[in-house]
C-alpha positions in Angstrom: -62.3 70.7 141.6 -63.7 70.2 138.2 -64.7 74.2 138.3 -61.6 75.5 139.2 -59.9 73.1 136.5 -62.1 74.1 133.8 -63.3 77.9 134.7 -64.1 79.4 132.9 -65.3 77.0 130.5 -66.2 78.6 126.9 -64.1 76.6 124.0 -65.6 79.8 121.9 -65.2 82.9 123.4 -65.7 85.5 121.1 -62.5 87.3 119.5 -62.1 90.8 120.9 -60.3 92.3 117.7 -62.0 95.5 116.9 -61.1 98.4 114.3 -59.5 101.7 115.0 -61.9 104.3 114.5 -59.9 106.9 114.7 -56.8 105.8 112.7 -55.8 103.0 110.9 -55.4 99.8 112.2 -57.0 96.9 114.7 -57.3 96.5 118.5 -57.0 93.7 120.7 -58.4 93.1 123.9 -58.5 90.4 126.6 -58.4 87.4 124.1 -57.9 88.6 120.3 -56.5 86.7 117.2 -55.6 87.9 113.6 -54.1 84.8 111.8 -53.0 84.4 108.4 -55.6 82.5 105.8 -52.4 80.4 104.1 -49.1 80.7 105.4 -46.3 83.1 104.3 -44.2 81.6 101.5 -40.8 83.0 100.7 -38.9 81.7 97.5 -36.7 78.4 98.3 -34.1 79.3 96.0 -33.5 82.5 97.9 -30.1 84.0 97.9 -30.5 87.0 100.3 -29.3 86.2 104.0 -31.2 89.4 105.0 -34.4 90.3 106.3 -36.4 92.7 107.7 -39.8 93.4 109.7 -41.6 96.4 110.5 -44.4 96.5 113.0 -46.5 99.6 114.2 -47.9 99.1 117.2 -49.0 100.6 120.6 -49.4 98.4 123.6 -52.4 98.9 126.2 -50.4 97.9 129.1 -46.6 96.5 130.2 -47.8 94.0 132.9 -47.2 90.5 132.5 -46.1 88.1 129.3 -47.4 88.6 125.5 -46.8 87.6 122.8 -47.5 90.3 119.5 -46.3 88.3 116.4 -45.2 85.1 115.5 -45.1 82.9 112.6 -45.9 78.9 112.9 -45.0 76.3 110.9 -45.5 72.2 111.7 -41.9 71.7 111.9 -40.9 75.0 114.2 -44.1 75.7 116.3 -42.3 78.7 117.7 -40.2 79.1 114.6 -40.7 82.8 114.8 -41.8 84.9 118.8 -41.9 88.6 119.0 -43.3 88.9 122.4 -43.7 91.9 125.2 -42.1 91.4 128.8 -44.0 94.0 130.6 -42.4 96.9 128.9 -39.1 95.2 127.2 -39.0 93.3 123.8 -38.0 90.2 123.5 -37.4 88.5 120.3 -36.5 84.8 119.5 -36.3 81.9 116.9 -35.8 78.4 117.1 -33.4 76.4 115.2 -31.8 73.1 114.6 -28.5 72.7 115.8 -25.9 70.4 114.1 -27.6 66.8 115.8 -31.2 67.9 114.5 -31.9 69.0 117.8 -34.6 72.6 118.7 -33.0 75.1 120.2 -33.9 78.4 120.9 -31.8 81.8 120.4 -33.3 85.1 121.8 -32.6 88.6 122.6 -33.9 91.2 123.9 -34.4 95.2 124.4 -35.3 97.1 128.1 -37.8 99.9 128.2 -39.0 99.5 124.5 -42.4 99.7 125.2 -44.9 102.1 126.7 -48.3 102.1 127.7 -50.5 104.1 125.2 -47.4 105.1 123.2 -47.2 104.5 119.5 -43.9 102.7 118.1 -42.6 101.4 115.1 -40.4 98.0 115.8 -37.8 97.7 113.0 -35.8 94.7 113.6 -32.9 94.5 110.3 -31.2 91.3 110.0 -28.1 89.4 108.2 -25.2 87.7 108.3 -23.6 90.6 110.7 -26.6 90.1 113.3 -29.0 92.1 113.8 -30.1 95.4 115.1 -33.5 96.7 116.5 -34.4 100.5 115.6 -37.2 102.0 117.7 -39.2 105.3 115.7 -36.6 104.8 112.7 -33.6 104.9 115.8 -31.4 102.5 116.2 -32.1 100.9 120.4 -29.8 98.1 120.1 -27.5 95.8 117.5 -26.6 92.2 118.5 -23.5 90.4 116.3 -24.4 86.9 117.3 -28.3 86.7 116.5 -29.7 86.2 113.2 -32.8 85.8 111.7 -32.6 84.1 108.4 -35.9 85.1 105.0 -37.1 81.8 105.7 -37.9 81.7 109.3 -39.9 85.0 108.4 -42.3 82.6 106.9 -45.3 80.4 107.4 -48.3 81.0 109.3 -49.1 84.6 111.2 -50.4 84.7 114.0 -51.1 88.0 116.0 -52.6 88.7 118.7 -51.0 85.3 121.2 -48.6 82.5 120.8 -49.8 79.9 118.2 -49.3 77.4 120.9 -50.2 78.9 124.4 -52.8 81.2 125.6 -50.4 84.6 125.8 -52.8 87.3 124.8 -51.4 90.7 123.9 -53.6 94.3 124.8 -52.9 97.2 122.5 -53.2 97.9 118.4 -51.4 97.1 115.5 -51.5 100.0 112.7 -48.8 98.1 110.3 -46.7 95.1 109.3 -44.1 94.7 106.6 -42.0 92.0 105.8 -39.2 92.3 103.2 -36.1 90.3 102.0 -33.3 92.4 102.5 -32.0 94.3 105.1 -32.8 98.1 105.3 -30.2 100.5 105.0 -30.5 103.3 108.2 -31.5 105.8 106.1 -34.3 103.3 104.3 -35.8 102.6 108.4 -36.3 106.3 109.1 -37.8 107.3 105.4 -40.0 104.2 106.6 -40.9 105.4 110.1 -41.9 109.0 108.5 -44.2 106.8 106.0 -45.9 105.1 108.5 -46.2 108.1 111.2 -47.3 110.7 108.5 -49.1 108.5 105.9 -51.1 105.0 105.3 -47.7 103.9 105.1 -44.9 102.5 102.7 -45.3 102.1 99.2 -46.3 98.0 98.3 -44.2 98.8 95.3 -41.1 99.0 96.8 -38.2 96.7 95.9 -37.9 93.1 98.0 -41.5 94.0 99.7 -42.5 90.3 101.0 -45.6 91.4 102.5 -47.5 94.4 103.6 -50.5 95.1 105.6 -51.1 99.0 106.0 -54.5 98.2 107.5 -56.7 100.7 105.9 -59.8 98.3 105.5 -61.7 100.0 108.9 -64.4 97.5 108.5 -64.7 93.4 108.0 -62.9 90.4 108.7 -60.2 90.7 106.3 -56.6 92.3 106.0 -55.6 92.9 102.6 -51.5 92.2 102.0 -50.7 94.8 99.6 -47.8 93.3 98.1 -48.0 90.4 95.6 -46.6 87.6 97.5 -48.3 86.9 100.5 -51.4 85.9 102.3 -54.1 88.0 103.7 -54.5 88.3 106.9 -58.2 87.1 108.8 -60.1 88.4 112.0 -61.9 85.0 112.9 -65.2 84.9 114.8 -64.5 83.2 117.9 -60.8 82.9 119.6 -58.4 80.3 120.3 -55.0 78.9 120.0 -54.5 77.9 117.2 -52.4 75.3 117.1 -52.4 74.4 121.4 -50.7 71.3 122.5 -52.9 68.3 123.7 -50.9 66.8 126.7 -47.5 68.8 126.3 -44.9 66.8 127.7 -43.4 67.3 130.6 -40.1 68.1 129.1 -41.6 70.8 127.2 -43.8 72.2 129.8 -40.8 72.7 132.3 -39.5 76.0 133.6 -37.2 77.1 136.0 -39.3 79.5 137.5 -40.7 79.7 141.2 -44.3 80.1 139.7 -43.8 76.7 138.0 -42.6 75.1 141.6 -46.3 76.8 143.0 -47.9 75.2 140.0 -46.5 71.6 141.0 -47.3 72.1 145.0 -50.6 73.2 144.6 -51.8 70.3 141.8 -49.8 67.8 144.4 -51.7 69.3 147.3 -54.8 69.8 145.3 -55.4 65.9 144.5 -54.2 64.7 148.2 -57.8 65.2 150.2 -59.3 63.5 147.3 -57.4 60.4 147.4 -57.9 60.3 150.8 -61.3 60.4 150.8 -62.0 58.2 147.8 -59.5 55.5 149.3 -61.1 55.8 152.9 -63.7 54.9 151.7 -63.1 52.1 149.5 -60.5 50.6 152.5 -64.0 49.5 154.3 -64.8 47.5 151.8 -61.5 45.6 150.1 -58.3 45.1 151.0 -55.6 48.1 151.6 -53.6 47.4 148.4 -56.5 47.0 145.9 -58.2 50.2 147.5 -54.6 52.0 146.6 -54.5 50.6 143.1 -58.1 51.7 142.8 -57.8 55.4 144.0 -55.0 56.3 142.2 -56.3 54.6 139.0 -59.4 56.5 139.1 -57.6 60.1 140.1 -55.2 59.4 137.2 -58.1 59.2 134.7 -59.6 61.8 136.1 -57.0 64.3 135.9 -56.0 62.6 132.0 -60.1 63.5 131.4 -59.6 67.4 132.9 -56.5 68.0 130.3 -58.1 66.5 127.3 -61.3 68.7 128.0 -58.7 71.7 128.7 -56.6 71.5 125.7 -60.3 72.7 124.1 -60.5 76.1 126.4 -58.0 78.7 125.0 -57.4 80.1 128.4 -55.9 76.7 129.9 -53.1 74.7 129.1 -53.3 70.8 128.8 -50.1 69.3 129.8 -49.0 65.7 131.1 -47.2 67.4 134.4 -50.5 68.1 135.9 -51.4 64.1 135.4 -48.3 63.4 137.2 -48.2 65.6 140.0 -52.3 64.7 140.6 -51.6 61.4 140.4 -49.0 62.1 143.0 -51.4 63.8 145.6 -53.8 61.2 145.1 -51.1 58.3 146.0 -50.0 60.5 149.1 -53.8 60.9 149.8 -54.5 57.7 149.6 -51.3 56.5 151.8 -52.3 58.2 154.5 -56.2 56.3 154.7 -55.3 53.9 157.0 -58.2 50.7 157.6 -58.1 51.3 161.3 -57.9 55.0 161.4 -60.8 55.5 159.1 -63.0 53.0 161.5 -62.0 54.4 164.4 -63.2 57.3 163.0 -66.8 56.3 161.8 -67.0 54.9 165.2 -66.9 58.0 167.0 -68.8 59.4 164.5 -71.8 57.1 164.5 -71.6 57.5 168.4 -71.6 61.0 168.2 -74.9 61.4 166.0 -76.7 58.7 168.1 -76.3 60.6 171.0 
């Protein structure tokens, strides 16, 4: 049980972030990380309510959830997600609606990726909403989603979700963030200065932040602009900022594979509480050999989160504590006193003869 828990358990696997060789730019493999060293600042007194970011990238695959480029802050863990869904784009932000309350707002664009193809992502936004251009080509505009300058800030984090291990296959050859909203004409003089050159001039007017990735070697991305962080390969991987015993609340999806997830850590726990209370039913009472079994399967499962919120690969959530505890009390239920010595009985009769 522990194993399958726990496998595979390495709280430091090594970060598979390598550079391009042949062009500029990084890869990442099965579990890589680029993170900013300080987080993004943009100026409070701000007026602009437009914004946009450029990414030039080239995914490995369009099979299952990642998550490319976010930015984290204490406040808004998933302030910022710009994540692949096999080969659409979805992109989304959360806010605070008028009672304080998180929400989340997303959109998102079929068919924008392709395995092995290069793309530069342009996403423009302001107070007219916001339109995605794919190679300097407008894909798709949406009126009622907007991405304010400031939730373009704090913490970057490439590679997976700052909260949740959602690794992303493929390279990154350029990022640039900027704090107005590119004209049409301004996206595809971009897209031919990132497809034909190192990319855009840091000079440029509004430039937030720019990482042209031209280094080839080390562990550091230099932003070319003057505001902004630089960007840092670390040694080892992780999740930077995983939840320790997510709630259930937040864990919850409405998705069959979290229903499979909920049988199979109910069904999981049930031959164990069994057991453990069969065999502490010869000894005490039925009730106190309940109260014991599910005590000790509840600690144990509380002791296999805690040590899981360490391994980036698994996720450490209260919901498995419950539904565990759960098998375990059905487990248990079902270890009846005279069952369980009717069947030693036959068993000790069994190997005497």
């Amino acid at each position: 049980m522990l194993a399958a828990t726990l496998w595979p358990f390495n709280p430091f696997p090594r970060n598979e972030v390598r550079w391009l060789t042949e062009a500029n730019g990084i890869s990442f493999g099965n579990a890589g990380l680029v993170i900013s060293e300080e987080p993004l600042r943009t100026e409070e007194n701000l007026t602009q309510q437009s914004c946009t970011l450029e990414l030039l990238l080239r995914p490995a695959a369009v099979k299952s959830l990642y998550t490319i480029l976010s930015f984290y802050t204490p406040k808004h863990p998933e302030q910022f997600l710009l994540r692949q869904w096999t080969d659409g784009l979805l992109i989304s932000h959360d806010f605070a609606d008028d009672r304080s309350k998180i929400k989340r707002k997303k959109i998102d664009v079929d068919h924008a990726f392709e395995a092995g193809k290069t793309l530069l992502l342009t996403i423009v936004s302001g107070p007219n909403g916001t339109v995605v251009y794919k190679n300097g080509r407008p894909a798709k505009a949406f009126r009622t989603f907007t991405v304010l300058p400031k939730e373009l800030s704090g913490q970057i984090v490439m590679g997976t979700s700052p909260v949740e291990y959602q690794p992303w296959l493929g390279e990154i050859r350029g990022l640039a963030l900027y704090s107005n909203g590119l004209t049409p004409a301004q996206v595809f003089e971009h897209y031919k200065a990132w497809t034909d050159g190192p990319g855009v001039d840091p000079s440029e007017p509004d430039t937030v932040a720019l990482y042209r990735f031209t280094e080839g070697a080390g562990n550091r991305l230099h932003n070319t602009a003057n505001a902004g962080p630089d960007l840092e390969i670390p040694k080892n991987f992780t999740v930077p900022h995983k939840t320790v015993l997510a709630s259930p609340e937040k864990e919850f999806h409405p998705t069959w594979e979290y229903v499979k997830d909920i049988v199979l850590n109910v069904a999981g726990f049930l031959p164990l509480g069994f057991v453990v209370c069969a065999y502490l039913v010869l000894g005490r009472s039925r009730c106190k050999a309940m109260v014991l079994t599910i005590f000790a399967a509840g600690m144990l499962s509380m002791a296999i989160e805690v040590l899981q919120a360490y391994i980036p690969r698994r996720v450490s959530g209260t919901t498995d504590i419950i539904t565990n505890t759960l098998g375990a009390t059905l487990g248990a239920a079902l270890a009846r006193p005279g069952a369980v010595r009717r069947f030693l009985g036959v068993l000790g009769r069994d190997t005497v003869s």
